[in-house]
N, C-alpha and C positions, 0 to 999 in steps of 0.2 A: 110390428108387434113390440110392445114395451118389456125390455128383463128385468125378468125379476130378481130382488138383491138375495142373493144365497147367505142368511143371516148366522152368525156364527151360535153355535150350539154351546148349553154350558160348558163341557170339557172343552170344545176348543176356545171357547172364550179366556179360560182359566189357562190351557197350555199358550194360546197367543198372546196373554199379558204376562204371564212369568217368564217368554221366550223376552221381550220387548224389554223388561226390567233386570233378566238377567244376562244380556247381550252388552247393555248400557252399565252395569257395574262391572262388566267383565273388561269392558276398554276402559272405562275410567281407570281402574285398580291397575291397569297394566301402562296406560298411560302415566300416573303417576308414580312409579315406578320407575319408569325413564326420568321424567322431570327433574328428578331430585340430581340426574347425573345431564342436565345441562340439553335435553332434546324431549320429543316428544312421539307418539307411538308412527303418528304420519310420517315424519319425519325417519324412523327407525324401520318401519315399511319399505320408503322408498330406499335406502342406503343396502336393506334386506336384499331386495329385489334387482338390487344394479351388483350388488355379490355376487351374483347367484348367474348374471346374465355373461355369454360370452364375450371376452375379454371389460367385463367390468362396465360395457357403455350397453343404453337402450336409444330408442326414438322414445322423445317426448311423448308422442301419443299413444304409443304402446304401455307406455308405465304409467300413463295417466288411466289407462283401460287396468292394470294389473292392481291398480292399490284405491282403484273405485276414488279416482278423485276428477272433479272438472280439470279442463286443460290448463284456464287459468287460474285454480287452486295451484295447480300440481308447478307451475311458474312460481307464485308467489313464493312455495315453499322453497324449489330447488333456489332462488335466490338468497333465503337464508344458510341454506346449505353450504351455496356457494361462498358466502360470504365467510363462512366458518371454513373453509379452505377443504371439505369432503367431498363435493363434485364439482365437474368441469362442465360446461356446455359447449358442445361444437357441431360444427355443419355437418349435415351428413356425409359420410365418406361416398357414397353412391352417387345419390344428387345433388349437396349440396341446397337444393331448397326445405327441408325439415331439418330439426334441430336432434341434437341425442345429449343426455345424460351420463357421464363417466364417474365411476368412482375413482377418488384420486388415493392414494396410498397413506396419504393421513386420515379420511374417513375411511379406509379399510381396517386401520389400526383403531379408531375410534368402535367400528359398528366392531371388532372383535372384542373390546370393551364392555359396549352395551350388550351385547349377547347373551355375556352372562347374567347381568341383570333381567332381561328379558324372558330366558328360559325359564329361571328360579320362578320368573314371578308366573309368568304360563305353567308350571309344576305346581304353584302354591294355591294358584286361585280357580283354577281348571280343570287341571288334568288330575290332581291330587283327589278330589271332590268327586270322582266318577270310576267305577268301576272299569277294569278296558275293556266289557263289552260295549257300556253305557257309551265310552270315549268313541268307541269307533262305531256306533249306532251315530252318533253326532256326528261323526266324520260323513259317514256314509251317505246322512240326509243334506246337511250342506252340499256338498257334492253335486247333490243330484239337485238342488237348487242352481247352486250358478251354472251348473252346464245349461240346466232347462232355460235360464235367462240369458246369458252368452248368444246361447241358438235362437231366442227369440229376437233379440239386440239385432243380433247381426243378419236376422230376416228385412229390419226395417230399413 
């Protein structure tokens, strides 16, 4: 039996294209925002996400999973990282066969830099613009988005 395509209704046609337009001005806007200070939001993700991890290092493939990028995006970029003297790459301390991402204490000092441009501009373009119930109705649906696809991902 052939399915049928479940075609999107006016509202949600109207809520799916202002979601799609205002996702895409919201990383633009906060991407350049970083720019002007020498990085870019991918970039300020991944520096984000090796802060925040115990003692500063991830496995490549885990921060390639945490900031939604291919494995060999997420290469290309740490090499610029690297090159700017912000993370380290080394063998896994376990086995040795996988790679890990450390932040080094100059892009610590660096992403506490950007941070605060970062914030202001997530306050200016986002968070300013919504009510906190609106803010955490948004929280709450993302949310239950990536769990729902995380759990489907890692079905396959």
């Amino acid at each position: 039996m052939e399915d049928q395509v479940r075609w999107l209704t006016t509202q949600e046609q109207a809520a799916w294209r202002a979601y799609l337009r205002g996702s895409r001005l919201i990383a633009t806007a906060l991407d350049e925002g970083l720019t002007g200070h020498g990085t870019r939001l991918t970039e300020y993700e991944i520096l984000s996400m090796l802060s925040e991890a115990p003692d500063g290092r991830l496995r490549m493939s885990a921060l390639a999973q945490l900031v939604v990028q291919s494995r060999s995006r997420l290469t290309h970029t740490a090499t610029r990282l690297e090159r700017l003297g912000w993370v380290q790459r080394h063998a896994v301390r376990e086995d040795r066969r996988g790679v890990e991402l450390s932040l080094t204490p100059q892009g610590r000092a660096k992403l506490e830099e950007l941070s605060e441009v970062h914030v202001s501009d997530v306050r200016r373009t986002l968070i300013d613009r919504l009510t906190p119930e609106e803010f955490a109705a948004l929280g709450h649906a993302m949310t239950r988005i990536v769990d729902s696809i995380d759990v489907a991902e890692g079905d396959c």
